[in-house]
PLY file of the C-alpha trace (Angstrom):
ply
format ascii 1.0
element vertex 180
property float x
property float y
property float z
element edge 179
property int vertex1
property int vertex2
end_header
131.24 233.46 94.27
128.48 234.35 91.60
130.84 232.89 88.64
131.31 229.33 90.44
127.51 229.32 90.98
126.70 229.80 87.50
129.24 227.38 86.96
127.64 224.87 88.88
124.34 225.85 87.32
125.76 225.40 83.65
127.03 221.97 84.75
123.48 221.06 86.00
122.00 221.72 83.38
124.07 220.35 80.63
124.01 217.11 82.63
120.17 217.15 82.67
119.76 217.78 79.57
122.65 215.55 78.28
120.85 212.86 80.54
116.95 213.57 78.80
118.47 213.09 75.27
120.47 209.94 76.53
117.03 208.56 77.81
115.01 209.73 74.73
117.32 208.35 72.22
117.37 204.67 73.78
118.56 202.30 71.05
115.42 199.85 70.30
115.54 196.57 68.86
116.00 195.88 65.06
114.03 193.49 63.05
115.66 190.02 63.14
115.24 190.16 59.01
118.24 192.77 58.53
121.13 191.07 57.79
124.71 192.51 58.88
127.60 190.03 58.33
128.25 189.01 61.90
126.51 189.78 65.24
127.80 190.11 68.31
126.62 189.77 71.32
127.47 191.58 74.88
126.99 189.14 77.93
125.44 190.74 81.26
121.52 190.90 80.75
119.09 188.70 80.45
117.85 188.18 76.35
121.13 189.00 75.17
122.24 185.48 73.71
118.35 184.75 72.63
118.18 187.47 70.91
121.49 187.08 68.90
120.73 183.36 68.74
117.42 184.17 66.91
119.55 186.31 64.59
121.63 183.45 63.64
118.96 181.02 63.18
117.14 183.48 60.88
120.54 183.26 58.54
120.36 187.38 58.86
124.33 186.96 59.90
127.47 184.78 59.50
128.67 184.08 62.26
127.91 185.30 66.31
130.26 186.13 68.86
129.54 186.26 72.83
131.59 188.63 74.45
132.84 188.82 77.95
131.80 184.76 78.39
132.74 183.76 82.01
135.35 181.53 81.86
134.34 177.84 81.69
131.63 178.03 79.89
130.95 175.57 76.88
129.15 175.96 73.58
126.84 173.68 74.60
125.83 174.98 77.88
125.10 178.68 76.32
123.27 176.63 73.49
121.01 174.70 76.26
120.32 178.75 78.07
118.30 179.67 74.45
117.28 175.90 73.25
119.51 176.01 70.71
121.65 172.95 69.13
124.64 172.58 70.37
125.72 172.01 66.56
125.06 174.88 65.97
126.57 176.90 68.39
130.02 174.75 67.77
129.64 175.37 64.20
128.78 179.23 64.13
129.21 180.88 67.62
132.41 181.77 69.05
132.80 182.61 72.74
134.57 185.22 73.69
136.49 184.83 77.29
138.87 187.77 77.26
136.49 191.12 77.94
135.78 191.88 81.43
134.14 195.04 80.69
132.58 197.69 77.74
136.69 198.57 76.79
137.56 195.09 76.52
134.12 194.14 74.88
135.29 196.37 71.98
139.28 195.10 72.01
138.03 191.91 71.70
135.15 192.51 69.33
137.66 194.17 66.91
140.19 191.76 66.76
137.23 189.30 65.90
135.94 191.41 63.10
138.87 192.49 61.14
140.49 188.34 61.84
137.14 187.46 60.18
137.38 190.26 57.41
133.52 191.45 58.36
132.30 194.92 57.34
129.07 195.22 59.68
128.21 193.87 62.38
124.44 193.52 64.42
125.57 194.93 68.38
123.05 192.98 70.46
123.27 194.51 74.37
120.53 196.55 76.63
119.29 199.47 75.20
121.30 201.52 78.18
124.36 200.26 77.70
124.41 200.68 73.67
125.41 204.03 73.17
128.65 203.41 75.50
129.22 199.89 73.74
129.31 201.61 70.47
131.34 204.90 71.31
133.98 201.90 72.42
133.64 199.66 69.49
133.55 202.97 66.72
137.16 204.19 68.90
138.65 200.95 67.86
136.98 199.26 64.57
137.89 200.35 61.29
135.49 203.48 59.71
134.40 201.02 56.81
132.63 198.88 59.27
128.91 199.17 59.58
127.34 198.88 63.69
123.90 198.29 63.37
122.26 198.61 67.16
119.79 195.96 68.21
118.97 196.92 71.99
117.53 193.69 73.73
114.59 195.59 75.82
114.71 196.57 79.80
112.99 198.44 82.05
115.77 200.16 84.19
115.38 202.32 86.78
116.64 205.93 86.97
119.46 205.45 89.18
120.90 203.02 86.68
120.22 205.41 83.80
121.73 207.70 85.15
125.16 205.36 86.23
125.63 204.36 82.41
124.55 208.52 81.09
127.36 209.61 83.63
129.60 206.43 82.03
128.97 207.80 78.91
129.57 211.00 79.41
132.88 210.51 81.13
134.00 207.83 78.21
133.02 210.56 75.51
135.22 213.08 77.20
138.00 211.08 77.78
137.68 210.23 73.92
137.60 213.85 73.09
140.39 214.32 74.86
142.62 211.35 73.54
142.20 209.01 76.57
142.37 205.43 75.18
0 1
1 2
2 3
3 4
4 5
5 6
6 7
7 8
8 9
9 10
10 11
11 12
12 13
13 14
14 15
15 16
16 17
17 18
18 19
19 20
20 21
21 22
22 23
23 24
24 25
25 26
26 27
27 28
28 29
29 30
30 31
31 32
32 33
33 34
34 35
35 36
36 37
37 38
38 39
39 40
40 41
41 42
42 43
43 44
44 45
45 46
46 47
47 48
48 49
49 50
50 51
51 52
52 53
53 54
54 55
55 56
56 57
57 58
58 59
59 60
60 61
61 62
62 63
63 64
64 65
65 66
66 67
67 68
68 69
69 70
70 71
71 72
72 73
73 74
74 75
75 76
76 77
77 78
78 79
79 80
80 81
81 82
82 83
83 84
84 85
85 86
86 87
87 88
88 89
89 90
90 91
91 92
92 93
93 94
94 95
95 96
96 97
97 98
98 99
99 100
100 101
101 102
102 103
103 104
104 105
105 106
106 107
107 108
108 109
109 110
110 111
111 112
112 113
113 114
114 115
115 116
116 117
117 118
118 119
119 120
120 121
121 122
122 123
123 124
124 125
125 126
126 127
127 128
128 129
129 130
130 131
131 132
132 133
133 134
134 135
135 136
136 137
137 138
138 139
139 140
140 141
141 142
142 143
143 144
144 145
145 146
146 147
147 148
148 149
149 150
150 151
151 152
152 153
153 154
154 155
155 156
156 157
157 158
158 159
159 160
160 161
161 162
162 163
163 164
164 165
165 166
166 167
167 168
168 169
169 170
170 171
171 172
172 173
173 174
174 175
175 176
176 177
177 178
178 179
């Protein structure tokens, strides 16, 4: 009985303190000035396509992809959310329709980046959800790209914290363990 208690106790405590670094080490924005060849954007928070939107319009990348669009959605509808030409979008945005989730957002951000030859790449999604989106995308992109994080800000609560820490934790060890 003693051993599964300090079992249980070692658990606990590498989850706590696996869950203060994960809150200390939040990704923060970047300046809009560095350039990276493309950036992409993750849909399901609010700032997300301004933010990569204003990256694009400071010619600090290429080209921008939205990933995980819902389906039926133009160019010039996401243009009109940010105030953006719709020439613009048509000319340098591509939507992305196929990922459904973090996994997918990487499948589909990969095949993107390696049909457009790019070696780095500006990840625009909430600072939670940026250390899961890039364990995916680094499992699946080339080493020789670059993934420079630019965490569009939130104020989430702890519960939700701790949902994408325990998604992260499970992903890692799943990738540690050869689980694609």
């Amino acid at each position: 009985m003693g051993a599964v208690v300090r079992l249980v106790a070692a658990v606990a405590l590498a989850w706590g303190l696996g869950f203060v670094w994960f809150i200390v080490t939040l990704a923060t924005a970047t300046p809009v000035s560095v350039a990276t060849d493309a950036v992409v954007v993750l849909t399901g928070g609010p700032g997300r396509v301004a933010r990569g939107f204003a990256v694009l319009e400071a010619g600090s990348a290429k080209r921008m992809l939205v990933s995980g669009v819902g389906r039926g959605v133009t160019d010039a509808e996401l243009a009109a959310t940010v105030d953006a030409p719709p020439a613009l979008f048509e000319r340098d945005v591509d939507l992305g329709f196929a990922a459904i989730d973090t996994r997918s957002n990487a499948e589909e951000t990969t095949a993107w980046m390696v049909r457009h030859q790019y070696r780095s790449l500006r990840l625009v999604t909430s600072a939670a959800h940026m250390k899961r989106a890039r364990l995916e995308l680094e499992a699946r992109l080339p080493r020789t790209v670059t993934i420079l994080p630019d965490a569009v800000p939130v104020d989430p609560a702890a519960p939700s914290l701790a949902r994408e820490f325990n998604k992260y934790a499970l992903r890692w060890a799943a990738l540690q363990v050869g689980v694609a």
